[in-house]
mmCIF file of the N, C-alpha and C atoms, coordinates in Angstrom:
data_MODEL
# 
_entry.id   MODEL 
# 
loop_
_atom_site.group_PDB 
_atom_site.id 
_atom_site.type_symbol 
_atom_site.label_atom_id 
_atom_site.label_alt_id 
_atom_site.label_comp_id 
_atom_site.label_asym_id 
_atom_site.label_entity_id 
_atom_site.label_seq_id 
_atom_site.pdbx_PDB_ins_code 
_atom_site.Cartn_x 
_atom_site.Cartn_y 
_atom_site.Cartn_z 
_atom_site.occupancy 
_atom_site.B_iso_or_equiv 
_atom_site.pdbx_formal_charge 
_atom_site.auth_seq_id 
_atom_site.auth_comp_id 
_atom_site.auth_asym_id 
_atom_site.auth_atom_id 
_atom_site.pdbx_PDB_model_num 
ATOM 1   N N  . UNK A 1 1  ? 35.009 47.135 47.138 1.00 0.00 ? 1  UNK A N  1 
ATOM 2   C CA . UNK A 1 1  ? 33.668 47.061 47.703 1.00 0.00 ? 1  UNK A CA 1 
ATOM 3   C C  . UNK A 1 1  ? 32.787 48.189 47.199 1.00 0.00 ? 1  UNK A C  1 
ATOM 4   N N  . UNK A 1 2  ? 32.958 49.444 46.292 1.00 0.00 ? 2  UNK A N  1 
ATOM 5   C CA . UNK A 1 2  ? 32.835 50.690 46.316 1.00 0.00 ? 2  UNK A CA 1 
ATOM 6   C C  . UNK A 1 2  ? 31.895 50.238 44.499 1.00 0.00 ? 2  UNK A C  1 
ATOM 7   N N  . UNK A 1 3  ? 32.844 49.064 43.950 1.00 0.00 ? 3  UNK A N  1 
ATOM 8   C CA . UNK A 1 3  ? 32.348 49.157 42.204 1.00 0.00 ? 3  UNK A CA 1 
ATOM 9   C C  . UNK A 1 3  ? 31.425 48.255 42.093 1.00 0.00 ? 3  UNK A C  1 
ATOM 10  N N  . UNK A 1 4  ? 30.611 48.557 41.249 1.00 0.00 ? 4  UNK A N  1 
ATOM 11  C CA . UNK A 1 4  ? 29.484 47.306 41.230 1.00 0.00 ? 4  UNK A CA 1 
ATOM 12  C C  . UNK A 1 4  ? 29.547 46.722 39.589 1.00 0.00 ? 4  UNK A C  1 
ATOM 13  N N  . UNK A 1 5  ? 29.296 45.619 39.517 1.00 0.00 ? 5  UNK A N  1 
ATOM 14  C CA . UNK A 1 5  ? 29.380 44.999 37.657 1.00 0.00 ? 5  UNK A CA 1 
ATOM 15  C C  . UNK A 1 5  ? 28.745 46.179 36.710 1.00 0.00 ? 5  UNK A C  1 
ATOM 16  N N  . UNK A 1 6  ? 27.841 46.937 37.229 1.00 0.00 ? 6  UNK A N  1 
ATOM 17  C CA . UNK A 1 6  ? 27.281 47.983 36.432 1.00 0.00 ? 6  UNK A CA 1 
ATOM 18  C C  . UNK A 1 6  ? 27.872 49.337 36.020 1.00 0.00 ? 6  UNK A C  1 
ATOM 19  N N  . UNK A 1 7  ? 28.753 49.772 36.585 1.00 0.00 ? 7  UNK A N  1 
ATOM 20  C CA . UNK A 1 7  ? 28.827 50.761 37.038 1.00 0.00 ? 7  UNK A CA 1 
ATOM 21  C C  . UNK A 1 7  ? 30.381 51.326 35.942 1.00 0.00 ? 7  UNK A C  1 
ATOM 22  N N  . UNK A 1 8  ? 30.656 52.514 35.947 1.00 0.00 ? 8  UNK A N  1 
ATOM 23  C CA . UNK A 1 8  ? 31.699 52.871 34.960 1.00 0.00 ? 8  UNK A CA 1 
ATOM 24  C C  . UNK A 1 8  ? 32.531 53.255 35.723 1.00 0.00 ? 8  UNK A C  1 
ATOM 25  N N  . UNK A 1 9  ? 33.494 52.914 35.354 1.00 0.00 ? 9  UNK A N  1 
ATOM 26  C CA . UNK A 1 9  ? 34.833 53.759 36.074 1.00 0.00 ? 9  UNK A CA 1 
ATOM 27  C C  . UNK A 1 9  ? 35.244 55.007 35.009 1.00 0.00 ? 9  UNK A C  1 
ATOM 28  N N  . UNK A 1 10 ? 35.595 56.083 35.541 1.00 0.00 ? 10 UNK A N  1 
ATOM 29  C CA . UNK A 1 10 ? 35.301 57.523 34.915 1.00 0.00 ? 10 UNK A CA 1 
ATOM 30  C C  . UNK A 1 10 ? 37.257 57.746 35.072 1.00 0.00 ? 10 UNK A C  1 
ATOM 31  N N  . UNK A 1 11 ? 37.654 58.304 33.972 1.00 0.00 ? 11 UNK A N  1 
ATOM 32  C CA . UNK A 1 11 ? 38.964 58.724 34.386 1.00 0.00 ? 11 UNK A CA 1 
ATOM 33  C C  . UNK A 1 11 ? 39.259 59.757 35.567 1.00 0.00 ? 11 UNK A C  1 
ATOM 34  N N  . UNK A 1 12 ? 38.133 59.963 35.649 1.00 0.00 ? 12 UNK A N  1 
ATOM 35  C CA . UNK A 1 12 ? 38.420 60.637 36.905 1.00 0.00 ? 12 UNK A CA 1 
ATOM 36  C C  . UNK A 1 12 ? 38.634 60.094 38.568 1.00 0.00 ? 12 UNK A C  1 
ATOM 37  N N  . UNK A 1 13 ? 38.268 59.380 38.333 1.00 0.00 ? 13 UNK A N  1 
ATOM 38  C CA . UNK A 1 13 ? 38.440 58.462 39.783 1.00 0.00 ? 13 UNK A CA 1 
ATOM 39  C C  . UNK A 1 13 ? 39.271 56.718 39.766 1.00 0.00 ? 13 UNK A C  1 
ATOM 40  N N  . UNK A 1 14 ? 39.659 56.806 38.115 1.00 0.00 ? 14 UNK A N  1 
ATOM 41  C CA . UNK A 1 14 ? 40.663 55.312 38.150 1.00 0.00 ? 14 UNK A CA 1 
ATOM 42  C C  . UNK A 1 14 ? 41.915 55.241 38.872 1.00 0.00 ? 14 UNK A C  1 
ATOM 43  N N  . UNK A 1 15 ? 42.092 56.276 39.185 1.00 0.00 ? 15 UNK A N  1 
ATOM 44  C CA . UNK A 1 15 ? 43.744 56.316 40.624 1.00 0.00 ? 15 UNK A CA 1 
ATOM 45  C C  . UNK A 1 15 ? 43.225 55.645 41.767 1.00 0.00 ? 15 UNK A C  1 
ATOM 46  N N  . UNK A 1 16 ? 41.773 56.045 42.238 1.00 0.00 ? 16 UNK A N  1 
ATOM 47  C CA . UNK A 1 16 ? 41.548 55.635 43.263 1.00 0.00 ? 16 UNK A CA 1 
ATOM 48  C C  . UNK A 1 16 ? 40.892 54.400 43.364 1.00 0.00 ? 16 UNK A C  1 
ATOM 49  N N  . UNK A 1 17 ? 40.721 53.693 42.754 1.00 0.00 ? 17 UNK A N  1 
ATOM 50  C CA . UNK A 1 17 ? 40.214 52.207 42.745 1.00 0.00 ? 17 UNK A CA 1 
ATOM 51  C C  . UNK A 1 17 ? 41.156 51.236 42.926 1.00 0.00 ? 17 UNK A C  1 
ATOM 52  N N  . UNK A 1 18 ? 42.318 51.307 43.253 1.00 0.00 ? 18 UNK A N  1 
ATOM 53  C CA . UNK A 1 18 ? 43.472 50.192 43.809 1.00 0.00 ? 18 UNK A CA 1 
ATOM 54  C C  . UNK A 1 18 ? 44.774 50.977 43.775 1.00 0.00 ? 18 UNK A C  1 
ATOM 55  N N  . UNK A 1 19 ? 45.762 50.518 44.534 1.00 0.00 ? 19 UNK A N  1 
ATOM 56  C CA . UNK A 1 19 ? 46.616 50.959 44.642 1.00 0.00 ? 19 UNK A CA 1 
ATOM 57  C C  . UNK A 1 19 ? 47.886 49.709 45.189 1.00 0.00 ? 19 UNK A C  1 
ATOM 58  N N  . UNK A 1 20 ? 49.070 49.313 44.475 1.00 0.00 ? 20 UNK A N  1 
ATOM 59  C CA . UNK A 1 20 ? 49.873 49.022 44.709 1.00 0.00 ? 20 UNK A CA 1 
ATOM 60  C C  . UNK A 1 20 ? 51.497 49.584 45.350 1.00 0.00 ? 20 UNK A C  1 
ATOM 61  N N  . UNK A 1 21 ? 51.723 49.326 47.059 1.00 0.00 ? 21 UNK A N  1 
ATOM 62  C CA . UNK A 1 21 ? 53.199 49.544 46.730 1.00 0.00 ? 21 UNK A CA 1 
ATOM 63  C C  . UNK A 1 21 ? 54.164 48.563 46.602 1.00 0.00 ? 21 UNK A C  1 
ATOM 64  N N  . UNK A 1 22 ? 55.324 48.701 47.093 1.00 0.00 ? 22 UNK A N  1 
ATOM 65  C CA . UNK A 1 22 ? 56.438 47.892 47.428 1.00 0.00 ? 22 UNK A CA 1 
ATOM 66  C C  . UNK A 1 22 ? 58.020 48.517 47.524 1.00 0.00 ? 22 UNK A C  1 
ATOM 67  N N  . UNK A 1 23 ? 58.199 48.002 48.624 1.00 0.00 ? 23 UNK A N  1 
ATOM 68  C CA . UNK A 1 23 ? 59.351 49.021 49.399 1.00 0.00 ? 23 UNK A CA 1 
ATOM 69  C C  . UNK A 1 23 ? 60.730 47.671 49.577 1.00 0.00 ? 23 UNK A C  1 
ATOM 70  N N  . UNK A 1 24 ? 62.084 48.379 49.473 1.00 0.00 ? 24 UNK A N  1 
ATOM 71  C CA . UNK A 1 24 ? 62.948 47.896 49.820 1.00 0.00 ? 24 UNK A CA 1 
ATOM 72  C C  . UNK A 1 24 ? 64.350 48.181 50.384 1.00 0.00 ? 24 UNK A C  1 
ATOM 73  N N  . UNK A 1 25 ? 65.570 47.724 50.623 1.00 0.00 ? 25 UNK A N  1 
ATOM 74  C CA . UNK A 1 25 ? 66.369 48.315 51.488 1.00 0.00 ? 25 UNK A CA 1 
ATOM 75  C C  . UNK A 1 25 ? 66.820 49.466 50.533 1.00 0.00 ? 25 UNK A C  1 
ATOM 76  N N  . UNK A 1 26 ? 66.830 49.266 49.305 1.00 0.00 ? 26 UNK A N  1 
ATOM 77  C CA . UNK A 1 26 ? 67.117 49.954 48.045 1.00 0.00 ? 26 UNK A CA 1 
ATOM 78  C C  . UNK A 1 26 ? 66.418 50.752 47.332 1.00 0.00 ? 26 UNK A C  1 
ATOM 79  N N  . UNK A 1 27 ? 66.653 51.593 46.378 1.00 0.00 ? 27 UNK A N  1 
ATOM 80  C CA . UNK A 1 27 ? 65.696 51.751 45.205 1.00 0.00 ? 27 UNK A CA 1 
ATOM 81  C C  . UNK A 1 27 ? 64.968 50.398 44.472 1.00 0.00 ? 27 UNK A C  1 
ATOM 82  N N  . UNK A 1 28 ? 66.447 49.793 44.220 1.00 0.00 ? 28 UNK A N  1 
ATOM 83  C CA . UNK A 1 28 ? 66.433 48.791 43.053 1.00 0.00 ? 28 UNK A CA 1 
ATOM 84  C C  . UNK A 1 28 ? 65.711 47.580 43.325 1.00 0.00 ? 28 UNK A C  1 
ATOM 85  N N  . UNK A 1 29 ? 65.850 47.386 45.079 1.00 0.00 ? 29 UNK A N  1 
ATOM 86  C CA . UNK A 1 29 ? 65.539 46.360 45.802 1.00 0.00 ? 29 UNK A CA 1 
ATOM 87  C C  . UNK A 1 29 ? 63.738 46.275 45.354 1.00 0.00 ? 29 UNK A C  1 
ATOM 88  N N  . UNK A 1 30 ? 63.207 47.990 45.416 1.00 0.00 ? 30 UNK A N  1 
ATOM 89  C CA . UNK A 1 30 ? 61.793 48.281 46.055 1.00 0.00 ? 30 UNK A CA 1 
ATOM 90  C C  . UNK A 1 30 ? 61.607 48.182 44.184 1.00 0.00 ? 30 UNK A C  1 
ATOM 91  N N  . UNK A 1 31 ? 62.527 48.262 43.158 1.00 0.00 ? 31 UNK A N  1 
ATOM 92  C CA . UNK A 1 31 ? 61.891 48.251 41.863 1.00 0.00 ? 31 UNK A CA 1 
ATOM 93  C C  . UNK A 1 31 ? 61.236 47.110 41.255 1.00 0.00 ? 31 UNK A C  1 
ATOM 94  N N  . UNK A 1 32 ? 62.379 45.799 41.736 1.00 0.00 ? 32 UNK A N  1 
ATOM 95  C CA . UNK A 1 32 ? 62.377 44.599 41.428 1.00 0.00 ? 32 UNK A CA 1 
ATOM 96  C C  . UNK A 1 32 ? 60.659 44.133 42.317 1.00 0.00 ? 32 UNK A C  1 
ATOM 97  N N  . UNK A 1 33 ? 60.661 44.240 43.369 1.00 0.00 ? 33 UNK A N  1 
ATOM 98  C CA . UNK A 1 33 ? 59.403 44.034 43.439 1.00 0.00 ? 33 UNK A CA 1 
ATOM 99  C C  . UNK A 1 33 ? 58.278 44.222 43.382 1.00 0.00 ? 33 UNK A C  1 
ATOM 100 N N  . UNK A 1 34 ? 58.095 45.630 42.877 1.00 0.00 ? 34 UNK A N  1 
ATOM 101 C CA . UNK A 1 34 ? 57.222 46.312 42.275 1.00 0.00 ? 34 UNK A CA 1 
ATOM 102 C C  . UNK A 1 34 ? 56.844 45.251 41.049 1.00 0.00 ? 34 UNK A C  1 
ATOM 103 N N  . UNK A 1 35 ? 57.852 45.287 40.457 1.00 0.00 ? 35 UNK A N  1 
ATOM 104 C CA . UNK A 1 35 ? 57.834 44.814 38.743 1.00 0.00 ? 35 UNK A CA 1 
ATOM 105 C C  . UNK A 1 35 ? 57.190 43.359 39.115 1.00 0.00 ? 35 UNK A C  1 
ATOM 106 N N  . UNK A 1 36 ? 57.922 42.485 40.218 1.00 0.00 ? 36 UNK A N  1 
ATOM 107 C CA . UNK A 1 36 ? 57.152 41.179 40.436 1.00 0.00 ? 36 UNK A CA 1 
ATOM 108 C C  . UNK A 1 36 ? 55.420 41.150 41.116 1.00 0.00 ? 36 UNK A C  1 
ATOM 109 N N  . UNK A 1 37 ? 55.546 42.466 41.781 1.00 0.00 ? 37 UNK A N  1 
ATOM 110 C CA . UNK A 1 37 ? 53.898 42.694 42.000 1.00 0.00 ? 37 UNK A CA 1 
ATOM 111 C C  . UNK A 1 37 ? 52.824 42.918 41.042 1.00 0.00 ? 37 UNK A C  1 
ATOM 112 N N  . UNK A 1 38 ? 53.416 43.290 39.909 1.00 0.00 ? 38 UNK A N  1 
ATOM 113 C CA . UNK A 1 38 ? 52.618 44.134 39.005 1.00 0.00 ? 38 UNK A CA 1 
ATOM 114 C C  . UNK A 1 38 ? 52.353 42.024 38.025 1.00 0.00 ? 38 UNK A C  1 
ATOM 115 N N  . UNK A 1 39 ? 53.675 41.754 38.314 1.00 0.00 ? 39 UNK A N  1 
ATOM 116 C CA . UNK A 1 39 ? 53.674 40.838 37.314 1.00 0.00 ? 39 UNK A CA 1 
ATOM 117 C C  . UNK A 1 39 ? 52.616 39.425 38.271 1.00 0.00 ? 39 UNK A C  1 
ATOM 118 N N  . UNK A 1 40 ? 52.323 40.023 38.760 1.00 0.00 ? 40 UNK A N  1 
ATOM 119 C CA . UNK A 1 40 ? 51.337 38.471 39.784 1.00 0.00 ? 40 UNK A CA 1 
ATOM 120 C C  . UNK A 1 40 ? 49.894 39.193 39.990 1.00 0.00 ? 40 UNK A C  1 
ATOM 121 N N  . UNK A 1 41 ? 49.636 40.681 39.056 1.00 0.00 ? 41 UNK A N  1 
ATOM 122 C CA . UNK A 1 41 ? 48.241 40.965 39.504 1.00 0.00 ? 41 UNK A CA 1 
ATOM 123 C C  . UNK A 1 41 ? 47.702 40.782 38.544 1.00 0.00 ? 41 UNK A C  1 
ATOM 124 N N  . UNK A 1 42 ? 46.151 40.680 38.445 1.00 0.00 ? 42 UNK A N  1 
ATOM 125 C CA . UNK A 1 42 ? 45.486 39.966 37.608 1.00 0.00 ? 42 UNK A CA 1 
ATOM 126 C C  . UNK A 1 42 ? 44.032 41.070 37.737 1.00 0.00 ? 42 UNK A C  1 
ATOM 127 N N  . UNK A 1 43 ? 43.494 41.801 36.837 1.00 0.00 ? 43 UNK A N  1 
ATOM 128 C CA . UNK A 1 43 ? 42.347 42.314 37.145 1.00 0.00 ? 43 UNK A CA 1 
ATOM 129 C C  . UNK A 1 43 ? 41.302 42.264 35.956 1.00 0.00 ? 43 UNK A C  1 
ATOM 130 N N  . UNK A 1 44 ? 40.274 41.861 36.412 1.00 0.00 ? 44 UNK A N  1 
ATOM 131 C CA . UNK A 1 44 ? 39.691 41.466 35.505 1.00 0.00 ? 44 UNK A CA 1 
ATOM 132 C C  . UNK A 1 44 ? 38.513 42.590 35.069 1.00 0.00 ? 44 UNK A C  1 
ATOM 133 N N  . UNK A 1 45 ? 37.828 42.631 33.367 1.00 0.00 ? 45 UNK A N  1 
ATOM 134 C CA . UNK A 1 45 ? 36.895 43.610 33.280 1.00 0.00 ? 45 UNK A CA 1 
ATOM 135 C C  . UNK A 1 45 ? 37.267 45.257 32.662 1.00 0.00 ? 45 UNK A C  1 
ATOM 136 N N  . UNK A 1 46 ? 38.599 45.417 33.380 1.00 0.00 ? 46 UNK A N  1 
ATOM 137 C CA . UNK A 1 46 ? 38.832 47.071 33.348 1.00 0.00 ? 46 UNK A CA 1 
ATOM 138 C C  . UNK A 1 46 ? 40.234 46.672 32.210 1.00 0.00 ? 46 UNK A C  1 
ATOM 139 N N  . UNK A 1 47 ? 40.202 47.507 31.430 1.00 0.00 ? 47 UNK A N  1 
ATOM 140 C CA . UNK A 1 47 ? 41.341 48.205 30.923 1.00 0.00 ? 47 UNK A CA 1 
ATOM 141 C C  . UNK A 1 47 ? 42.681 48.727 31.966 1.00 0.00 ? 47 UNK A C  1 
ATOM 142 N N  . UNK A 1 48 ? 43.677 48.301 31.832 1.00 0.00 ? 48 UNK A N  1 
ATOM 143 C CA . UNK A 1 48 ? 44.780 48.475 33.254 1.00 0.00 ? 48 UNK A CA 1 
ATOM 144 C C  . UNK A 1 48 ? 45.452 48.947 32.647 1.00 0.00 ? 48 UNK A C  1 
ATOM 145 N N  . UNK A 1 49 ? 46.450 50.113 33.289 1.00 0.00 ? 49 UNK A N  1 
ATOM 146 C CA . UNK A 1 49 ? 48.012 50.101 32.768 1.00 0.00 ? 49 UNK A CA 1 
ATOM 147 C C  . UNK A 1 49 ? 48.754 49.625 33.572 1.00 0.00 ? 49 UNK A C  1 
ATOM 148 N N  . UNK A 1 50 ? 48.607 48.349 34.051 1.00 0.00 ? 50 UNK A N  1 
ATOM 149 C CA . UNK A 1 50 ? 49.734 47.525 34.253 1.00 0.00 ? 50 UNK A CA 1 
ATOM 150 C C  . UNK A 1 50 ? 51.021 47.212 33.253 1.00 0.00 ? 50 UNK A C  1 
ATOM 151 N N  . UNK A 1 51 ? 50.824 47.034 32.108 1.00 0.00 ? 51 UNK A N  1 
ATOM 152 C CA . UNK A 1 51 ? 52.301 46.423 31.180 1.00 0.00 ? 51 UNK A CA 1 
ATOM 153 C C  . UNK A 1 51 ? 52.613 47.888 31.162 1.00 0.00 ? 51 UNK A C  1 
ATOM 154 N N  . UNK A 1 52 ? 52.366 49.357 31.117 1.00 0.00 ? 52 UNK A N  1 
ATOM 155 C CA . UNK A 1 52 ? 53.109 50.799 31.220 1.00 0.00 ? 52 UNK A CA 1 
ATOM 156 C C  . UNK A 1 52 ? 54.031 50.696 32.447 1.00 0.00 ? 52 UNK A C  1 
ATOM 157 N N  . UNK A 1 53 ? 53.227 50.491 33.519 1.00 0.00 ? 53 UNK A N  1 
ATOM 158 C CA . UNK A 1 53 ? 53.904 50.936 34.839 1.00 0.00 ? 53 UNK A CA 1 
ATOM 159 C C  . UNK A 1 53 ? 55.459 49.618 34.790 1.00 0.00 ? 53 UNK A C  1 
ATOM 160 N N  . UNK A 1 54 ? 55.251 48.630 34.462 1.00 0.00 ? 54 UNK A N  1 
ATOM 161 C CA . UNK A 1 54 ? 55.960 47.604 34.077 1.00 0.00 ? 54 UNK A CA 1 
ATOM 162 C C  . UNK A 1 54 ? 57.456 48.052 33.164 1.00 0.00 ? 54 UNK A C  1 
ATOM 163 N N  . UNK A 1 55 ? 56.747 48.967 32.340 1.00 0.00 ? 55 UNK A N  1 
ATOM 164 C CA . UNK A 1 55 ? 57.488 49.257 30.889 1.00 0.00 ? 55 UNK A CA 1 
ATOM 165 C C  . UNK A 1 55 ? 58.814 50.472 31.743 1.00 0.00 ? 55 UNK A C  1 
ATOM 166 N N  . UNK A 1 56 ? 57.520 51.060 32.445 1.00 0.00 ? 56 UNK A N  1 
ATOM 167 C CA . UNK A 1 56 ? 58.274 52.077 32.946 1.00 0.00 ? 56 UNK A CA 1 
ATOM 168 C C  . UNK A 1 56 ? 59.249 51.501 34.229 1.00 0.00 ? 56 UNK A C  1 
ATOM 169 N N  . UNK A 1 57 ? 59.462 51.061 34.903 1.00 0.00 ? 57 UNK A N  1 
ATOM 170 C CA . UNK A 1 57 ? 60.575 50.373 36.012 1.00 0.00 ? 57 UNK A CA 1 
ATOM 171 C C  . UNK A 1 57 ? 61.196 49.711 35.518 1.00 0.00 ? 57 UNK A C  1 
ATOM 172 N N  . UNK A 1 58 ? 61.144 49.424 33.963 1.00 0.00 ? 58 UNK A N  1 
ATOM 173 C CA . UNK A 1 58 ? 62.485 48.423 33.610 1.00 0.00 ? 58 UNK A CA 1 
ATOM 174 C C  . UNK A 1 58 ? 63.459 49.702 32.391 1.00 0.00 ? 58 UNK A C  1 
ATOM 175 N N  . UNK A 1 59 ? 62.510 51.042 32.277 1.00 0.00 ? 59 UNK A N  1 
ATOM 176 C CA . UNK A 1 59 ? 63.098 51.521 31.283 1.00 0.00 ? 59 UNK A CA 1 
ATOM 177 C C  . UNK A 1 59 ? 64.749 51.976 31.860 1.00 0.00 ? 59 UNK A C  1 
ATOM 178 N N  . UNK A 1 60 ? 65.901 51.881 30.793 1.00 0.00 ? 60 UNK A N  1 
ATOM 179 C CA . UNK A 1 60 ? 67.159 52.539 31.661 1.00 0.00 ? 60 UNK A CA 1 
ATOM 180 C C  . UNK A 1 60 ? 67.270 53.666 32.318 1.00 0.00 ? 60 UNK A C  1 
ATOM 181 N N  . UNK A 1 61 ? 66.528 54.453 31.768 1.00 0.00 ? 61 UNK A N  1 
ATOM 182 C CA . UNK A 1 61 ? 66.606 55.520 32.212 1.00 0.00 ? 61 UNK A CA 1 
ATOM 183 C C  . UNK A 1 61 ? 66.135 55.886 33.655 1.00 0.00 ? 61 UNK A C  1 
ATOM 184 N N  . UNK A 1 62 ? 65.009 55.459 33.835 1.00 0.00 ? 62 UNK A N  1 
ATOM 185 C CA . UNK A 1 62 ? 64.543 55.230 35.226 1.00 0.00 ? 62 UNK A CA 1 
ATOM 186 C C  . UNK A 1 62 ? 64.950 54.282 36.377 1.00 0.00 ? 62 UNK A C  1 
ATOM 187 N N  . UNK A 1 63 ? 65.696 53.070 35.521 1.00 0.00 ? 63 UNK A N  1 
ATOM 188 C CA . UNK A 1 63 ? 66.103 52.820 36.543 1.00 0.00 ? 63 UNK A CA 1 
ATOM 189 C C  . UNK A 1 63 ? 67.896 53.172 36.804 1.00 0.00 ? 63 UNK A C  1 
ATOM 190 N N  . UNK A 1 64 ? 68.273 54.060 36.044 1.00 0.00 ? 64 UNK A N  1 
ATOM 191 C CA . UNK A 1 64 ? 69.372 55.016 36.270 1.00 0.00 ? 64 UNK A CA 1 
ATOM 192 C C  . UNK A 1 64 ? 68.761 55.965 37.457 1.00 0.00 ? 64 UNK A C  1 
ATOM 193 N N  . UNK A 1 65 ? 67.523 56.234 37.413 1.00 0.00 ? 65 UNK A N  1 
ATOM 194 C CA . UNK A 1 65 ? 66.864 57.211 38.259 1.00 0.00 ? 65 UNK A CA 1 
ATOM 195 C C  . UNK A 1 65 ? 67.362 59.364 37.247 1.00 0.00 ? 65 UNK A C  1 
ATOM 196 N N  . UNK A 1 66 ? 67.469 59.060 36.110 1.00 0.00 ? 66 UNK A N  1 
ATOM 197 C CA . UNK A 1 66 ? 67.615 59.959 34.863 1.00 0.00 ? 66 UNK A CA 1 
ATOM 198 C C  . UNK A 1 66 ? 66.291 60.596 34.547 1.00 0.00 ? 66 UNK A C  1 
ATOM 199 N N  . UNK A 1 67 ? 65.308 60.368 35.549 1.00 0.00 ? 67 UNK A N  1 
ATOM 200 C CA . UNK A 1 67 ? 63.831 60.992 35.349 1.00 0.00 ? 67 UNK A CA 1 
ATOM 201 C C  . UNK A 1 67 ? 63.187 62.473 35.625 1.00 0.00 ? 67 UNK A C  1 
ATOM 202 N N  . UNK A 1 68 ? 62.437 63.010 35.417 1.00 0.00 ? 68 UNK A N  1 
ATOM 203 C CA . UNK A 1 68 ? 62.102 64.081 35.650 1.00 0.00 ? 68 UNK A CA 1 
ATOM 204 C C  . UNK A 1 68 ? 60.887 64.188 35.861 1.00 0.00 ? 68 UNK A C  1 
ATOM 205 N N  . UNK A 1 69 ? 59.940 65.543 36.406 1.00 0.00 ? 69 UNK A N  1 
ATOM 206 C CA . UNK A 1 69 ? 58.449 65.351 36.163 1.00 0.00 ? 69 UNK A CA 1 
ATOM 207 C C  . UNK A 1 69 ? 57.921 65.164 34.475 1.00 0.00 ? 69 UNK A C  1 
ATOM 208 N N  . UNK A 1 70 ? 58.469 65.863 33.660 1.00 0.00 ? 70 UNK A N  1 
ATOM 209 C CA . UNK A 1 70 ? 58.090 65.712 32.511 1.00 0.00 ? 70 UNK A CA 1 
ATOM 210 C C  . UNK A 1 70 ? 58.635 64.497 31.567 1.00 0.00 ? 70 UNK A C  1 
ATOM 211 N N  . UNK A 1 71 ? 59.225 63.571 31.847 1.00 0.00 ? 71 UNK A N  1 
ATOM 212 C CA . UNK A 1 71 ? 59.987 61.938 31.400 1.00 0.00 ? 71 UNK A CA 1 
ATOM 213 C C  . UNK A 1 71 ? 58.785 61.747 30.743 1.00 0.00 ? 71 UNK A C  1 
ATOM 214 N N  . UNK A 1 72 ? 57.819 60.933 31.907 1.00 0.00 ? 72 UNK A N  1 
ATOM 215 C CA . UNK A 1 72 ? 57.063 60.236 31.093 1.00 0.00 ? 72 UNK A CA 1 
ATOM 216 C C  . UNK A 1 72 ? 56.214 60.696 30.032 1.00 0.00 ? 72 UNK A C  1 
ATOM 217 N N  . UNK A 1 73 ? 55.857 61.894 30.069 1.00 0.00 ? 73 UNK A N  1 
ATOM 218 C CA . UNK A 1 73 ? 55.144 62.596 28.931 1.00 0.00 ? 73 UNK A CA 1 
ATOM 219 C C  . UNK A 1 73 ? 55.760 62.408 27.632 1.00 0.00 ? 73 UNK A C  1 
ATOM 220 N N  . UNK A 1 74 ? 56.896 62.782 28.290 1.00 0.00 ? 74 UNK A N  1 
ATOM 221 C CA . UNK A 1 74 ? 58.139 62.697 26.815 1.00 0.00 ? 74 UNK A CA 1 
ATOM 222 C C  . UNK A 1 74 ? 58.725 61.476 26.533 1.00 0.00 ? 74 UNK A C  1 
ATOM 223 N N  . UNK A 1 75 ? 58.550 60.422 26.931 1.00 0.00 ? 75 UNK A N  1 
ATOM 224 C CA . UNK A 1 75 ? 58.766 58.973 26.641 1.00 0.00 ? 75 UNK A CA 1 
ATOM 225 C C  . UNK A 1 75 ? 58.779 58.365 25.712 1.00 0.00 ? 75 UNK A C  1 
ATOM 226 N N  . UNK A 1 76 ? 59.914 57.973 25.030 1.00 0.00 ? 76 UNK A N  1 
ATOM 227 C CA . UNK A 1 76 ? 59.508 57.123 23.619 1.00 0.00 ? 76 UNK A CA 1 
ATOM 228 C C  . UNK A 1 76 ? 60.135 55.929 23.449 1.00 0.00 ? 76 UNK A C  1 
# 
């Protein structure tokens, strides 16, 4: 309600323009549906990193839970 067709989204405030969770009895439980949430959203107009966040919950390593703060920086 906040963006209008005109208007720019600034990297500075693209965190806060939507937000997805999804929780489960598990890690793995809450990964799998993440990955199916991400995979049923649709946004139109903006540049998304949806297929990253995607990339990232299926990578092994993460979902070994082998992550750190600095992983994704260092990601290849």
């Amino acid at each position: 309600s906040g963006v209008r067709a005109d208007w720019a989204v600034t990297p500075f405030y693209d965190p806060l323009i939507a937000k997805i969770a999804a929780w489960g009895s598990t890690r793995d439980d809450a990964r799998h549906r993440m990955i199916d949430a991400l995979s049923h959203t649709t946004i139109g107009g903006l540049t998304t990193n949806l297929a990253m966040h995607t990339d990232v919950l299926r990578d092994p390593k993460f979902v070994a839970g082998r992550v750190h703060t600095s992983w994704l920086e260092n990601r290849q």
